[in-house]
mmCIF file of the N, C-alpha and C atoms, coordinates in Angstrom:
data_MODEL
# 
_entry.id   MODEL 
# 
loop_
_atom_site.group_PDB 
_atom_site.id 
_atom_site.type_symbol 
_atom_site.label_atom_id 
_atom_site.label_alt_id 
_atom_site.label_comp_id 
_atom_site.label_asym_id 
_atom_site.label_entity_id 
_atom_site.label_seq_id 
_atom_site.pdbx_PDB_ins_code 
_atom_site.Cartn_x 
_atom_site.Cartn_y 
_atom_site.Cartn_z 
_atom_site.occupancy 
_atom_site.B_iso_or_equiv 
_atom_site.pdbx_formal_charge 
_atom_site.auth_seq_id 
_atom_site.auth_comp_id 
_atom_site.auth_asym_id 
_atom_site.auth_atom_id 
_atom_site.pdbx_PDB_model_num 
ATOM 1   N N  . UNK A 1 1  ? 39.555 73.711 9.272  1.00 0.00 ? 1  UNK A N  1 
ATOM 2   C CA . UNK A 1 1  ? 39.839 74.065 10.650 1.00 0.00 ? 1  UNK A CA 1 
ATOM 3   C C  . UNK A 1 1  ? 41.344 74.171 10.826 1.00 0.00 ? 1  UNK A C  1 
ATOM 4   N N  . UNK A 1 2  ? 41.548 75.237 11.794 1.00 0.00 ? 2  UNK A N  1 
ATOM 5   C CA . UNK A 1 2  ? 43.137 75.303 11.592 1.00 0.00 ? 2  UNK A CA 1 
ATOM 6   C C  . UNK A 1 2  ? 43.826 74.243 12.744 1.00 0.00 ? 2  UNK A C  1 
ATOM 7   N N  . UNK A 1 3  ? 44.715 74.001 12.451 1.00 0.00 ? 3  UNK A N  1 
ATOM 8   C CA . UNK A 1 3  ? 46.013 73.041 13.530 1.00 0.00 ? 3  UNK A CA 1 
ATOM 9   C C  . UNK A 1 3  ? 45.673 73.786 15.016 1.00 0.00 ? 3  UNK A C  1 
ATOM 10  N N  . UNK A 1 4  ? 45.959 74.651 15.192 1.00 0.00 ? 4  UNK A N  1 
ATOM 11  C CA . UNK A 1 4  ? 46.025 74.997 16.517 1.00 0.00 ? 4  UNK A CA 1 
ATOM 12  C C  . UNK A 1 4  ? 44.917 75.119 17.235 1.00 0.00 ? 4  UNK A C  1 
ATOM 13  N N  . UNK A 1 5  ? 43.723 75.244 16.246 1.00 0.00 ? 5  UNK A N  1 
ATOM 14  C CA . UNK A 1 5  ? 42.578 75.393 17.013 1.00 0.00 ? 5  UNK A CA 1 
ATOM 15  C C  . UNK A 1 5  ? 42.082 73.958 17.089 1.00 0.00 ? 5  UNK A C  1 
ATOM 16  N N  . UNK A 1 6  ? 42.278 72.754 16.856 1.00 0.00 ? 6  UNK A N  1 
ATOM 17  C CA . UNK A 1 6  ? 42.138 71.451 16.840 1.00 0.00 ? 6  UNK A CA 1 
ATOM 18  C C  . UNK A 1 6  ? 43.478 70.892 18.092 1.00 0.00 ? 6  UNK A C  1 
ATOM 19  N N  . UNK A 1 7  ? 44.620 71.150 18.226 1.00 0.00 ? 7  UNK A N  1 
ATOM 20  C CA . UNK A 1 7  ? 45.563 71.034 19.209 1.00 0.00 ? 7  UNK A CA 1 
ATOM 21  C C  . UNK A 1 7  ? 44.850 71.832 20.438 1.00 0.00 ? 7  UNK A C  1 
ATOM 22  N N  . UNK A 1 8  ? 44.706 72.311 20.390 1.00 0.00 ? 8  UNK A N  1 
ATOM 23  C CA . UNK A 1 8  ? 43.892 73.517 21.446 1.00 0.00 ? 8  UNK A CA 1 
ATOM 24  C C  . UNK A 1 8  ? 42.556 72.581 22.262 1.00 0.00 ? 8  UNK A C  1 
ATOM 25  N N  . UNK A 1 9  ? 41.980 72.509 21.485 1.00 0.00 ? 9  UNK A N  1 
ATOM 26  C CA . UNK A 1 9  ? 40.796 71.378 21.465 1.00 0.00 ? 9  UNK A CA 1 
ATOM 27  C C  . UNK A 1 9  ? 41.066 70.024 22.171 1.00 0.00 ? 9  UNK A C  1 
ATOM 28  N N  . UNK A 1 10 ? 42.058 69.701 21.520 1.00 0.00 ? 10 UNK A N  1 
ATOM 29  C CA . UNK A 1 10 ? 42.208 68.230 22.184 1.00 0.00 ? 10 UNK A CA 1 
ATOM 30  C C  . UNK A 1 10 ? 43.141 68.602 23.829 1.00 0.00 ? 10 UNK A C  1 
ATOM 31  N N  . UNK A 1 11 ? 44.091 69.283 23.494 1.00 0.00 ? 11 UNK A N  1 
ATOM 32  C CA . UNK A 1 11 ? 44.614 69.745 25.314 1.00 0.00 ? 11 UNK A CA 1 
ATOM 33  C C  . UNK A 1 11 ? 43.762 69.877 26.041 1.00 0.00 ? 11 UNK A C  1 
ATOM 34  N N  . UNK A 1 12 ? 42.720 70.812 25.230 1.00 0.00 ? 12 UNK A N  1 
ATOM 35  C CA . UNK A 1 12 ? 41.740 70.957 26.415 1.00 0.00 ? 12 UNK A CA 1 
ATOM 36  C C  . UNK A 1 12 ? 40.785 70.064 26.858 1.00 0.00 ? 12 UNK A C  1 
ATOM 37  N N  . UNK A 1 13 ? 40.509 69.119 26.161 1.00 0.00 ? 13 UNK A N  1 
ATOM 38  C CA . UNK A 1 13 ? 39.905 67.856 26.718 1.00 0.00 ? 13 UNK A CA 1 
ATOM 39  C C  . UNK A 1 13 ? 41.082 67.095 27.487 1.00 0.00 ? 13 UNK A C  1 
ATOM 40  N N  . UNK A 1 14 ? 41.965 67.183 26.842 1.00 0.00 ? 14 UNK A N  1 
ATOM 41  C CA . UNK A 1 14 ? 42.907 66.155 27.931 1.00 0.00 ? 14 UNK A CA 1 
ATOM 42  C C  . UNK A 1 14 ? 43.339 66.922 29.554 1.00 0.00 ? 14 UNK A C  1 
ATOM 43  N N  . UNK A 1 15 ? 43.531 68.028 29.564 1.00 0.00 ? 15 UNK A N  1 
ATOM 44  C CA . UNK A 1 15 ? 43.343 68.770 31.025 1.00 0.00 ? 15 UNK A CA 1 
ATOM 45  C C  . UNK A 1 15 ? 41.597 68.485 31.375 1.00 0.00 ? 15 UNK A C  1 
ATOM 46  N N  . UNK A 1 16 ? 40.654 68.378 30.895 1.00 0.00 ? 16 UNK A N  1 
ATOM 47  C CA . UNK A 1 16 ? 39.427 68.270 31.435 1.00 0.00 ? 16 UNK A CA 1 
ATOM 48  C C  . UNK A 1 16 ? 39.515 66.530 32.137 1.00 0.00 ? 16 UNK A C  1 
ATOM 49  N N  . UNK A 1 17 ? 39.829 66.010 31.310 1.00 0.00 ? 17 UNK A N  1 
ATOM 50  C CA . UNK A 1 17 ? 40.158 64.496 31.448 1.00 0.00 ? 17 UNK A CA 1 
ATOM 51  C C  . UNK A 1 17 ? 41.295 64.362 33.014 1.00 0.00 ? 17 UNK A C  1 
ATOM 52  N N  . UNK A 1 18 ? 41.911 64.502 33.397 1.00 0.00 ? 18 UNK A N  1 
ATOM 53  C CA . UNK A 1 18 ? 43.601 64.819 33.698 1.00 0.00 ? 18 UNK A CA 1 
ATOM 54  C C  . UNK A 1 18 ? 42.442 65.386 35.281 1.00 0.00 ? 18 UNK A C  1 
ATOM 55  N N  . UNK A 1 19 ? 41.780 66.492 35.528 1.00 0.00 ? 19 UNK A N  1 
ATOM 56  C CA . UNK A 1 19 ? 40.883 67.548 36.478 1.00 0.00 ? 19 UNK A CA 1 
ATOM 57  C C  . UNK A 1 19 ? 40.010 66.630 36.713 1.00 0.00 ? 19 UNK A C  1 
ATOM 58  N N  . UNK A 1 20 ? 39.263 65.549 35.712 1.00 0.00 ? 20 UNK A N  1 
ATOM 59  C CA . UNK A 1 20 ? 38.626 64.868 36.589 1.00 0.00 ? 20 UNK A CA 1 
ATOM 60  C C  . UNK A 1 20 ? 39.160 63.548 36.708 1.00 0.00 ? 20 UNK A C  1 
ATOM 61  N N  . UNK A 1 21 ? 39.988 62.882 36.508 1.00 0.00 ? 21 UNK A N  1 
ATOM 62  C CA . UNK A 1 21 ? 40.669 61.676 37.162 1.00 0.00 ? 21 UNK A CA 1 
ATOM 63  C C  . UNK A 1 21 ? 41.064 62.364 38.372 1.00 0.00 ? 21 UNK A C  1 
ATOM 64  N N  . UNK A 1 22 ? 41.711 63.586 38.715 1.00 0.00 ? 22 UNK A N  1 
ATOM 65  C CA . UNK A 1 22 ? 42.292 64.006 40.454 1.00 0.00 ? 22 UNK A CA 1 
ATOM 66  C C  . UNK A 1 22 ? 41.024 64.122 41.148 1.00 0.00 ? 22 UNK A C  1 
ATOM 67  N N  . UNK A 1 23 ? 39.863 64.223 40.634 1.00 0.00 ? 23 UNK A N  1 
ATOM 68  C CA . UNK A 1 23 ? 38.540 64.227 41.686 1.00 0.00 ? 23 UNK A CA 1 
ATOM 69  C C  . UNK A 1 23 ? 38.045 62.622 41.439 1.00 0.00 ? 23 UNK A C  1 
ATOM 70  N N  . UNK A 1 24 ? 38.340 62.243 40.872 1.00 0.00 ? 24 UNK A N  1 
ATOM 71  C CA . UNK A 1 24 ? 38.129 60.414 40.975 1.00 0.00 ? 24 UNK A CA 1 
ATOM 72  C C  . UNK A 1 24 ? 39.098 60.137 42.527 1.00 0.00 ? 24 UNK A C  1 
ATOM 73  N N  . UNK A 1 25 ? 40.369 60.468 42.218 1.00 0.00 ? 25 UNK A N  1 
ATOM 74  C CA . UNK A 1 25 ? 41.089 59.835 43.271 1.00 0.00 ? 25 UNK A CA 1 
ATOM 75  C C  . UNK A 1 25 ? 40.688 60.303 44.934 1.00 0.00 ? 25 UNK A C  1 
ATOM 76  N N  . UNK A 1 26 ? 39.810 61.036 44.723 1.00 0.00 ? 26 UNK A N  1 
ATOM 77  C CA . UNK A 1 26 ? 39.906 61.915 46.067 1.00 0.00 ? 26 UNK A CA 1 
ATOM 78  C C  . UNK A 1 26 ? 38.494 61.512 46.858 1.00 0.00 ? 26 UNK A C  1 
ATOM 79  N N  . UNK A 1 27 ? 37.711 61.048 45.588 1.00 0.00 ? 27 UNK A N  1 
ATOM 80  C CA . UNK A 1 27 ? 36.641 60.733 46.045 1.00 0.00 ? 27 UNK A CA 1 
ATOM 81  C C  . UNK A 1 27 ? 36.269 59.297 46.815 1.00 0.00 ? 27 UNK A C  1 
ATOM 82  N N  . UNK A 1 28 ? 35.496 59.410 47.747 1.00 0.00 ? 28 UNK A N  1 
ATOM 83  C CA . UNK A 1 28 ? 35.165 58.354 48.671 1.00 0.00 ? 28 UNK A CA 1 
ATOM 84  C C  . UNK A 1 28 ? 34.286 57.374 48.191 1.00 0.00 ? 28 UNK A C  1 
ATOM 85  N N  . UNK A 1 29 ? 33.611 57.711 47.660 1.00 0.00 ? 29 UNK A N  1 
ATOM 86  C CA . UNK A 1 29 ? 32.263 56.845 46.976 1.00 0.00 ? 29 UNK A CA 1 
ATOM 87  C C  . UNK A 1 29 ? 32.559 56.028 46.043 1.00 0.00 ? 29 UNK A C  1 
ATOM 88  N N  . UNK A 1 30 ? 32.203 55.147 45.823 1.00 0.00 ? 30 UNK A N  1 
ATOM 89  C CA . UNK A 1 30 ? 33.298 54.044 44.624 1.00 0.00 ? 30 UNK A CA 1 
ATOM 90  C C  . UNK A 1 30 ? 31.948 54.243 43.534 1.00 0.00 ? 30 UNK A C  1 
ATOM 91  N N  . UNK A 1 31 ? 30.442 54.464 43.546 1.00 0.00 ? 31 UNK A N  1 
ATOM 92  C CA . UNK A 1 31 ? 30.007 55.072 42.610 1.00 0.00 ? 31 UNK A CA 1 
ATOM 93  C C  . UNK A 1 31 ? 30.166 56.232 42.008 1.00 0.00 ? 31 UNK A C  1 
ATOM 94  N N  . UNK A 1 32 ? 30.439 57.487 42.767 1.00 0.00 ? 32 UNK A N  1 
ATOM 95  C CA . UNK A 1 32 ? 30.932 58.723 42.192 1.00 0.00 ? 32 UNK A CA 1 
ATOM 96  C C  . UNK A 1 32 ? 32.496 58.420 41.770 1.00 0.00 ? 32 UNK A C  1 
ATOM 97  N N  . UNK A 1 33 ? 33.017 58.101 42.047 1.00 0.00 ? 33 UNK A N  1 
ATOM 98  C CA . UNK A 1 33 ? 34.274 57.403 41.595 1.00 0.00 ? 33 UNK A CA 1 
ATOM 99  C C  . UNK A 1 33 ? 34.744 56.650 40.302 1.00 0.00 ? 33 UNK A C  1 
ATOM 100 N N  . UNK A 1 34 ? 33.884 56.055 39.937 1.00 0.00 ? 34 UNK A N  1 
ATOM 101 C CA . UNK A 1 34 ? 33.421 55.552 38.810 1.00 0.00 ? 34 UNK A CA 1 
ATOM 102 C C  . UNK A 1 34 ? 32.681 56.446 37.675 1.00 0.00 ? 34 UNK A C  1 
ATOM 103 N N  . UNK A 1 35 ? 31.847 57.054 38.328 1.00 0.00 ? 35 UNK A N  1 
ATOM 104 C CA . UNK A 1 35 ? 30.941 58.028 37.415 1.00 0.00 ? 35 UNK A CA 1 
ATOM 105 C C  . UNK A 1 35 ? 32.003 59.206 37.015 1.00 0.00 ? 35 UNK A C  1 
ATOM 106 N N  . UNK A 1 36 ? 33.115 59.855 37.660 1.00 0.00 ? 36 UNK A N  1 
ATOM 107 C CA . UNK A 1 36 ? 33.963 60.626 37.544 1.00 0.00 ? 36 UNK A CA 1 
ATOM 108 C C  . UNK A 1 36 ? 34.948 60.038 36.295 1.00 0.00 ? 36 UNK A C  1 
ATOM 109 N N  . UNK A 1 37 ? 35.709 58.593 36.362 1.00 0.00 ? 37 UNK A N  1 
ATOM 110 C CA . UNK A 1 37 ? 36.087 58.011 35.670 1.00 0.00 ? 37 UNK A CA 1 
ATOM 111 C C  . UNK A 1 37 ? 35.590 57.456 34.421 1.00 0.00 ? 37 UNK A C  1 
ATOM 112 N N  . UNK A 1 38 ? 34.541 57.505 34.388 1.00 0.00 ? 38 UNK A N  1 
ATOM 113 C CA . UNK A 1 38 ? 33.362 57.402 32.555 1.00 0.00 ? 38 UNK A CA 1 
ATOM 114 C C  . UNK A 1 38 ? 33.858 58.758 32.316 1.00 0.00 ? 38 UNK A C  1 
ATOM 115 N N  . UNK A 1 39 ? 33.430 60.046 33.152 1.00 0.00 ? 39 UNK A N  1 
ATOM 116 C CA . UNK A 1 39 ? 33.986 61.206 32.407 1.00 0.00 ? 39 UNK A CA 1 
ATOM 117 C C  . UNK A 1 39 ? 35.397 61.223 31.510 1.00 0.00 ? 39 UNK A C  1 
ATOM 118 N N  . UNK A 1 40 ? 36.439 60.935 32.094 1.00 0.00 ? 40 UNK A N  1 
ATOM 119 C CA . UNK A 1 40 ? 37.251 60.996 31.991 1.00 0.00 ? 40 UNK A CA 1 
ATOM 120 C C  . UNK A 1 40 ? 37.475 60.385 30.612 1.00 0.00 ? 40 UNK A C  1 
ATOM 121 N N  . UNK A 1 41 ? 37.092 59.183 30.811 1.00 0.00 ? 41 UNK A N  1 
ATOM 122 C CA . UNK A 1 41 ? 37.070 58.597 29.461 1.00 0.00 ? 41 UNK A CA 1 
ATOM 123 C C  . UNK A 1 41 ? 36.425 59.013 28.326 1.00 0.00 ? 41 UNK A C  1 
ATOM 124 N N  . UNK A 1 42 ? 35.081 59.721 28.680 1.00 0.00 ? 42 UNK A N  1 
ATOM 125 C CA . UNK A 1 42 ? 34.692 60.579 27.754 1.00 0.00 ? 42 UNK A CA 1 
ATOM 126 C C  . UNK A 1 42 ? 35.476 61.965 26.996 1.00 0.00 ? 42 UNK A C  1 
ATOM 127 N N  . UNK A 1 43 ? 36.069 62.193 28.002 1.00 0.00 ? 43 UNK A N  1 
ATOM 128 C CA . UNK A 1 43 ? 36.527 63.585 27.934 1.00 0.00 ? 43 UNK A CA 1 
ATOM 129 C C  . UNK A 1 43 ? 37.975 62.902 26.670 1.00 0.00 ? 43 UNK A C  1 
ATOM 130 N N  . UNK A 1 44 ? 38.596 61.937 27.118 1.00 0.00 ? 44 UNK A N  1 
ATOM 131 C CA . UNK A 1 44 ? 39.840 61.147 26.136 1.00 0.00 ? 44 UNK A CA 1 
ATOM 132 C C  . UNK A 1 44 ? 39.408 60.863 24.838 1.00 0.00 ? 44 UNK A C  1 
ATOM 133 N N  . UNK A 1 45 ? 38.181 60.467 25.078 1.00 0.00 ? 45 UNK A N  1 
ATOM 134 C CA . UNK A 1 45 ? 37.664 60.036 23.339 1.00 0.00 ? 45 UNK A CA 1 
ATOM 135 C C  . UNK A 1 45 ? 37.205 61.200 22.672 1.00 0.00 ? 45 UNK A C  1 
ATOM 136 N N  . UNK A 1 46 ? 37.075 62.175 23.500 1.00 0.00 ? 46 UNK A N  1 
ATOM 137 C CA . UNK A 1 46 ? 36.547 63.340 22.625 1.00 0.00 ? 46 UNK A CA 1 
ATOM 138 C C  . UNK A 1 46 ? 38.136 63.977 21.943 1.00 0.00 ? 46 UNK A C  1 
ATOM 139 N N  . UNK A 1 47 ? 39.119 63.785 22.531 1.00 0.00 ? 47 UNK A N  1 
ATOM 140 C CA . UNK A 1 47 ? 40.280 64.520 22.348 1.00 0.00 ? 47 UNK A CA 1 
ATOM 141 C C  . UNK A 1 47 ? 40.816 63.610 21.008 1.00 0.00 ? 47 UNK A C  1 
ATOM 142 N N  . UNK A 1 48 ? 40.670 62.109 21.137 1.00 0.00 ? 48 UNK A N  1 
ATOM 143 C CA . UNK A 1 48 ? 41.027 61.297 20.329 1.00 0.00 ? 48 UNK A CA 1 
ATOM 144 C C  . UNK A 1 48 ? 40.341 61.822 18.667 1.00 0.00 ? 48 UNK A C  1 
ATOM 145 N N  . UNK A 1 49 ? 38.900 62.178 19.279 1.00 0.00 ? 49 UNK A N  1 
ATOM 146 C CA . UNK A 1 49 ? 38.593 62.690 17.999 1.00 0.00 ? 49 UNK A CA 1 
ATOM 147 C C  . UNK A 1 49 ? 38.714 63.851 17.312 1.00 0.00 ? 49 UNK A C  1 
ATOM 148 N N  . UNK A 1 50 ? 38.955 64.925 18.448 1.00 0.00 ? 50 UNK A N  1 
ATOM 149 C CA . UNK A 1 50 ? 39.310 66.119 18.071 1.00 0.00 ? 50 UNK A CA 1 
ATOM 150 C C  . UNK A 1 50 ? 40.655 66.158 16.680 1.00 0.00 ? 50 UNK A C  1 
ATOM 151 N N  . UNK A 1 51 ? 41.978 65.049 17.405 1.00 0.00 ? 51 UNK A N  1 
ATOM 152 C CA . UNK A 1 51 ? 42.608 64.711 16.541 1.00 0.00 ? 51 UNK A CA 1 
ATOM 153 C C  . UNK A 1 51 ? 42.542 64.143 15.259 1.00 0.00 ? 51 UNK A C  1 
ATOM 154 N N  . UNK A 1 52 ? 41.645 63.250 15.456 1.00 0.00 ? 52 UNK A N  1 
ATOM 155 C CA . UNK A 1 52 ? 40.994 62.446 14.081 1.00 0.00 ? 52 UNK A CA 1 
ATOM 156 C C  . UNK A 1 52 ? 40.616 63.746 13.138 1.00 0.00 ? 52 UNK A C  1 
ATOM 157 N N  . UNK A 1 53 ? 39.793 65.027 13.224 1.00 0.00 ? 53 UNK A N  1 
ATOM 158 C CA . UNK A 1 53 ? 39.259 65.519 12.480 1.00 0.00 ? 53 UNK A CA 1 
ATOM 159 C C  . UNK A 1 53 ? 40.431 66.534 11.555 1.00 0.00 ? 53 UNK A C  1 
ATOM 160 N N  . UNK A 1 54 ? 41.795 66.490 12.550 1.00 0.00 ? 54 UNK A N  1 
ATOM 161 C CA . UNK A 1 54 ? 42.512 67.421 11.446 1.00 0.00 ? 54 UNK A CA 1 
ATOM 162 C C  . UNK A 1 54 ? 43.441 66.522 10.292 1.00 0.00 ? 54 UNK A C  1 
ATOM 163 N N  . UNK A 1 55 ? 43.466 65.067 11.119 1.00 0.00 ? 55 UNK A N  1 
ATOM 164 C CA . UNK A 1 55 ? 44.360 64.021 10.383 1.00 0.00 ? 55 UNK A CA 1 
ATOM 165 C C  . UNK A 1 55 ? 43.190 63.583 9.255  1.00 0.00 ? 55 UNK A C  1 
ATOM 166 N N  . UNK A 1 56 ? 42.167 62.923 9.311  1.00 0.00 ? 56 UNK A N  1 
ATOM 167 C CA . UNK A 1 56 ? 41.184 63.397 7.960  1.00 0.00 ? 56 UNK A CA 1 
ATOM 168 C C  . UNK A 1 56 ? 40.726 64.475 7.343  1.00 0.00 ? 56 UNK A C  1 
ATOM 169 N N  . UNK A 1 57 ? 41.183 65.641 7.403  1.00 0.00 ? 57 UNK A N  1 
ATOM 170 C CA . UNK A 1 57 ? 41.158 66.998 7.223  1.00 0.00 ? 57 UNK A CA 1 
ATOM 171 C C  . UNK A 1 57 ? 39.748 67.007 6.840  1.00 0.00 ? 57 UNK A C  1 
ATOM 172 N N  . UNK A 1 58 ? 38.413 66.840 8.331  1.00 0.00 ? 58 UNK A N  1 
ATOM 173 C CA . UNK A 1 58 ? 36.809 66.728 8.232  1.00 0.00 ? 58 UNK A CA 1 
ATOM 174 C C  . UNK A 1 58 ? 36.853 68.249 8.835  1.00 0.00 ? 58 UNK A C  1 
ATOM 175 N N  . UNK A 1 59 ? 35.683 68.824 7.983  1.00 0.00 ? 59 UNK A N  1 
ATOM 176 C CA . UNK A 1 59 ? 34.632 70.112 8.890  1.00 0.00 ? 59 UNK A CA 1 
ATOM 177 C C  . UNK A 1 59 ? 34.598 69.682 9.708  1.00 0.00 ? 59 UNK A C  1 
ATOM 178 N N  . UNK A 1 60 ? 33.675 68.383 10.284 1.00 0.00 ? 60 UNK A N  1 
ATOM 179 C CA . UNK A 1 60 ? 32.658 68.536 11.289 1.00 0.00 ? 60 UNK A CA 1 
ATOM 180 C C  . UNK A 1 60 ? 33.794 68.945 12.627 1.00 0.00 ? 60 UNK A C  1 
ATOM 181 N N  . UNK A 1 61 ? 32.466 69.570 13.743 1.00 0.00 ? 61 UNK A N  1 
ATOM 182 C CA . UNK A 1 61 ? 33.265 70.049 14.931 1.00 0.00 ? 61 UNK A CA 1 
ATOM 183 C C  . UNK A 1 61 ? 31.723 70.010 15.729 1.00 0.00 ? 61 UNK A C  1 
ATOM 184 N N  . UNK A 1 62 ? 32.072 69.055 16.792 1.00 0.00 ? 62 UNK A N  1 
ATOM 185 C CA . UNK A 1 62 ? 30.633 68.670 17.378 1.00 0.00 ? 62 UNK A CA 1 
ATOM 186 C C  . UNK A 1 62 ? 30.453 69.956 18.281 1.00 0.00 ? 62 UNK A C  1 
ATOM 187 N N  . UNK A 1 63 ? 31.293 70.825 18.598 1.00 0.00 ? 63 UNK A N  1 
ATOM 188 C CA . UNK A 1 63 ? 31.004 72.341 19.923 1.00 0.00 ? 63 UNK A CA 1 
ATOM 189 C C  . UNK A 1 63 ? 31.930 73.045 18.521 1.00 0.00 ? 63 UNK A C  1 
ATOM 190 N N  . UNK A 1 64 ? 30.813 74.051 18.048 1.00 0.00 ? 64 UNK A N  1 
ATOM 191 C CA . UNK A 1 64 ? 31.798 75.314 17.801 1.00 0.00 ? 64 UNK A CA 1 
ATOM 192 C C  . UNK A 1 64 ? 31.856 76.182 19.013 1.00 0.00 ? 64 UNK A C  1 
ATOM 193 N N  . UNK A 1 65 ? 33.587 76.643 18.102 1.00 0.00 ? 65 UNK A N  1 
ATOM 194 C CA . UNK A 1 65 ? 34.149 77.699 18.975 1.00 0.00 ? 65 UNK A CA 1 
ATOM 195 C C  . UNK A 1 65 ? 33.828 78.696 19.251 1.00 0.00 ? 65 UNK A C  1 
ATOM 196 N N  . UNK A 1 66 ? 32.860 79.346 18.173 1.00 0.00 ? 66 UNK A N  1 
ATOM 197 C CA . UNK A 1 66 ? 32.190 80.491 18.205 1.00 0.00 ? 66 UNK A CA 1 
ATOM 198 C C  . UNK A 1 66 ? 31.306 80.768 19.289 1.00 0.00 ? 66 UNK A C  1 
ATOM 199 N N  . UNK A 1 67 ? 30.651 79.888 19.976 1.00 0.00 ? 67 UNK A N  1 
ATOM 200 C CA . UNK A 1 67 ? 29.070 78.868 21.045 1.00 0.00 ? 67 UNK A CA 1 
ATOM 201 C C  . UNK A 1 67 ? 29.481 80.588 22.252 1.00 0.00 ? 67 UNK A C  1 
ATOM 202 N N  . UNK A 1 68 ? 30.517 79.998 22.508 1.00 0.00 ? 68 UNK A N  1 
ATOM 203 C CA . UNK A 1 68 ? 30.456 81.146 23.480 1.00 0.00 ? 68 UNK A CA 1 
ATOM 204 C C  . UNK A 1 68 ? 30.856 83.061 23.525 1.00 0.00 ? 68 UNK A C  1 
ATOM 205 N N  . UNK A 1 69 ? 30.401 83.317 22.195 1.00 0.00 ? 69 UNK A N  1 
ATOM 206 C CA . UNK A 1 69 ? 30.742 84.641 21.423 1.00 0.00 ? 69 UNK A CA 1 
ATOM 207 C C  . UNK A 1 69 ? 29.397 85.122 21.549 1.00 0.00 ? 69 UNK A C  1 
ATOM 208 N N  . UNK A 1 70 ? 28.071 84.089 21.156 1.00 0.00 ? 70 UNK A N  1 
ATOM 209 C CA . UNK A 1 70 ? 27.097 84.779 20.920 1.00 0.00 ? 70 UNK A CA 1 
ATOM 210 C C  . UNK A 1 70 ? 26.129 85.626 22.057 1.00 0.00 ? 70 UNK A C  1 
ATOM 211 N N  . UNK A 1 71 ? 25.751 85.824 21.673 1.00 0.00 ? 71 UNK A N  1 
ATOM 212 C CA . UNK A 1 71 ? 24.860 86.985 22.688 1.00 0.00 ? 71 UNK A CA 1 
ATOM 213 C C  . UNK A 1 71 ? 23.608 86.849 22.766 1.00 0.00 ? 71 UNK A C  1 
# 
């Protein structure tokens, strides 16, 4: 997998992460609030691993990039 498409990957979880912590803060509900904030954290560990896979130089890639090409 190349560098940039793994850097790419992880930004983009960390702006997904980043988009939903500002709808955590905005929100009124301290359960949706919370449930917004698991995202978030999800969205961080996915980026954490995105990184992991080029620093162990692994195939695996849990979403290929391709997913949204096909027809």
């Amino acid at each position: 997998m190349a560098w940039e498409a793994v850097m790419k990957r992880e930004q983009e979880y960390r702006k997904l992460a980043e988009n939903v912590l500002k709808r955590a803060a905005n929100e009124h509900s301290a359960q949706m609030r919370a449930e917004w904030e698991i995202l978030a954290a999800r969205y961080l560990a996915l980026a954490s691993q995105s990184k992991k896979i080029e620093e162990n130089d692994t195939s695996f890639d849990p979403i290929p990039w391709d997913r949204s090409r096909r027809r």
